[in-house]
N, C-alpha and C positions, 0 to 999 in steps of 0.2 A: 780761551774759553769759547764755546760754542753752544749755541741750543741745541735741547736734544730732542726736537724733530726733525732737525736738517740731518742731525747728525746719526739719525737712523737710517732718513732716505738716502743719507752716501752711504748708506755699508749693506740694507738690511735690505728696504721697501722699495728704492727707486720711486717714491712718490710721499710726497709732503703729507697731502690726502690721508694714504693709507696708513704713513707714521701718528700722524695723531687719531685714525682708529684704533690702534694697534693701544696705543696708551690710556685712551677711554677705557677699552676694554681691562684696561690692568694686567697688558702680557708684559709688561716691561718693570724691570728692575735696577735700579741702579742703586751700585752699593749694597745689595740683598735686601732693598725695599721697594715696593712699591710706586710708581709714579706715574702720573694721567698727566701731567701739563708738560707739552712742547718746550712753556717759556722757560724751564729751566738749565740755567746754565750750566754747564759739566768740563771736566779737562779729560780728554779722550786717553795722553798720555798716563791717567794717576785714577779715575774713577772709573770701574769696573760695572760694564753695561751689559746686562742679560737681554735676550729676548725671547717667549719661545723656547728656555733652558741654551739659549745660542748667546756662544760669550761673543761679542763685540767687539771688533780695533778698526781703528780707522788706517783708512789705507794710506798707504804714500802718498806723500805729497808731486802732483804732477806739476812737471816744470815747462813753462813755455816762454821762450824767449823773442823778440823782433827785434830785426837788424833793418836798418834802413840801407837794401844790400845797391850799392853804386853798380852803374856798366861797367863791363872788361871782364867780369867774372862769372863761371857758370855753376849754379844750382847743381852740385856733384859731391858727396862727399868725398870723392881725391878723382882727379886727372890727371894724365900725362903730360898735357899741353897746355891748360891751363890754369891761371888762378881759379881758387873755387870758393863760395861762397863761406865754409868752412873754416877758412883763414880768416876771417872778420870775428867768430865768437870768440869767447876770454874761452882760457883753457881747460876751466873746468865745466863747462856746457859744451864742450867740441864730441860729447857723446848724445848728444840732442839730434833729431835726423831734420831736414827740412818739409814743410808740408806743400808740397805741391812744388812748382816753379815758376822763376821766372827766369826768360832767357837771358844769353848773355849781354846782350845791349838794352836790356832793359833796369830802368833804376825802382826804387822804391820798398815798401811794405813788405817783408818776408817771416812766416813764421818757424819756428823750431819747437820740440815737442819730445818728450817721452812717450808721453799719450796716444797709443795706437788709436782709439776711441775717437778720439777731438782731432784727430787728425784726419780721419776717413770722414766725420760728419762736415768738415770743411772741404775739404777734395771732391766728397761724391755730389755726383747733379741730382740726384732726389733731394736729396736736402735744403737747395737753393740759396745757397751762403752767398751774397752779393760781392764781388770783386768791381772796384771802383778804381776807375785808370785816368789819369789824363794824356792826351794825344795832341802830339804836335803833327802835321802832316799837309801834303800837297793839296791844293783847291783847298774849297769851303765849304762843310756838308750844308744841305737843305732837308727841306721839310718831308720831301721824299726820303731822303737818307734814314730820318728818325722812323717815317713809317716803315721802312723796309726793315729795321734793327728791331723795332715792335713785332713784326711780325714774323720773323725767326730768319734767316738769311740762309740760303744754301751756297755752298763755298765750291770753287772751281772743280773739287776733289769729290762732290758730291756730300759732301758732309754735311748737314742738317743742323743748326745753330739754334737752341731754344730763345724764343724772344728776348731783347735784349735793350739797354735804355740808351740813347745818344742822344747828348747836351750839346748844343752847339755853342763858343764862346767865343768864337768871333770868325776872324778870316785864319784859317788854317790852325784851330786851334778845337779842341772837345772834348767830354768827357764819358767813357765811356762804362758805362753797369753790366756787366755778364754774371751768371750764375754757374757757369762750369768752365774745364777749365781746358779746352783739346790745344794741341799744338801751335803755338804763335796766334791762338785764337785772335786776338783786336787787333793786331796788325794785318792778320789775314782778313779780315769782315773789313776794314778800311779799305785796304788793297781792292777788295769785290765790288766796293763802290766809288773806283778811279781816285781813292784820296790813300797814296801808300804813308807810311807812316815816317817821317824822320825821329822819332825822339817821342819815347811812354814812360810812363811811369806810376805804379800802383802805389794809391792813397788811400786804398781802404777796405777792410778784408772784415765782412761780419758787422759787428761794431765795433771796429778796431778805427783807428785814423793816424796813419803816420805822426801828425801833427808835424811839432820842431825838431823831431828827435834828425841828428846830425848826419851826414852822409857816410858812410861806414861803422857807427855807429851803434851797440845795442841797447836794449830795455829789457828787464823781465817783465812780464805780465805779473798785475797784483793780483789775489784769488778772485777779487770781482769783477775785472776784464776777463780772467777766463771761465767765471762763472755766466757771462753774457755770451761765449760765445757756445758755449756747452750747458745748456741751462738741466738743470736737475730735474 
């Protein structure tokens, strides 16, 4: 069952807002009657939703999966050379594509997706989706390092790094917040400030947080983990 203001603004309005004008107004019909209140509950697959003279169905359900993906293997759905990231989901999600990457030596957080949508609003840098990493790595950042990550770093290639957040957690150890996502990005901003990296790993994508989930291991997202990351 679902309310049916949500369940206009996933099909019809794109906004919660404009589903319950839409129903003050009395454009909405369910079941060939009339209805103003959002709070009522509905089954999308059995009760017949007007709006507008516009019949109603709710769309497929989007599937998003995280793998807690281990080093050795790369972000590719097939290789020549090597393992790929791929080989870790159960069989019947091995048509889910990955959202973004992470390199081969890197452990942690990865997501999987049907959803072209939810998957661009996470990748692209407009949007500003936080990618949370911990870094092991040579020296020990200082208070310089975090100002410099504040203030957007420019990298040997000339590339230009939107401000970014660095935690220091002790001697050779940090966590670090970026919001986009270019090539070997943290290990290359560590690198720029004489601390290369030995050992990364992402813990947290959005409001996602790897937690305990096991190293090779997946999860699906429930509809309200992926409604926090794609909010309506």
């Amino acid at each position: 069952m679902e309310r049916l203001d949500k369940f206009l603004s996933d099909t019809y309005t794109k906004s919660r807002s404009k589903a319950k004008e839409l129903l003050k107004q009395g454009r909405v019909l369910v079941n060939g009657l009339p209805q103003r209140s959002g709070d009522v509950k509905i089954d999308p697959q059995k009760d017949t939703v007007l709006c507008d003279g516009v019949l109603l169905t709710a769309r497929p359900k989007r599937r998003v999966l995280l793998l807690h993906k281990p080093a050795g293997c790369v972000t590719a759905l097939r290789d020549r050379e090597h393992k790929t990231v791929m080989e870790y989901l159960p069989p019947e999600h091995r048509d889910l594509c990955p959202v973004g990457r992470l390199d081969k030596d890197t452990e942690g957080l990865l997501l999987f997706t049907d959803d072209g949508d939810l998957a661009h609003r996470l990748i692209s840098p407009k949007h500003r989706v936080k990618k949370l990493y911990y870094a092991e790595h040579e020296g020990t950042c200082t208070l310089e390092d975090v100002l410099a990550f504040r203030e957007g770093l420019t990298l040997g290639d000339g590339s230009k790094c939107l401000p970014a957040e660095l935690e220091i957690l002790g001697e050779g150890k940090s966590l670090v917040t970026v919001t986009e996502g270019m090539y070997h990005q943290v290990r290359r901003m560590l690198a720029s400030r004489g601390k290369p990296v030995t050992y990364l790993k992402r813990l947290g994508e959005g409001s996602l947080h790897l937690g305990d989930l096991p190293l090779g291991m997946t999860r699906e997202l429930t509809e309200e983990e992926i409604a926090s990351l794609f909010p309506v």
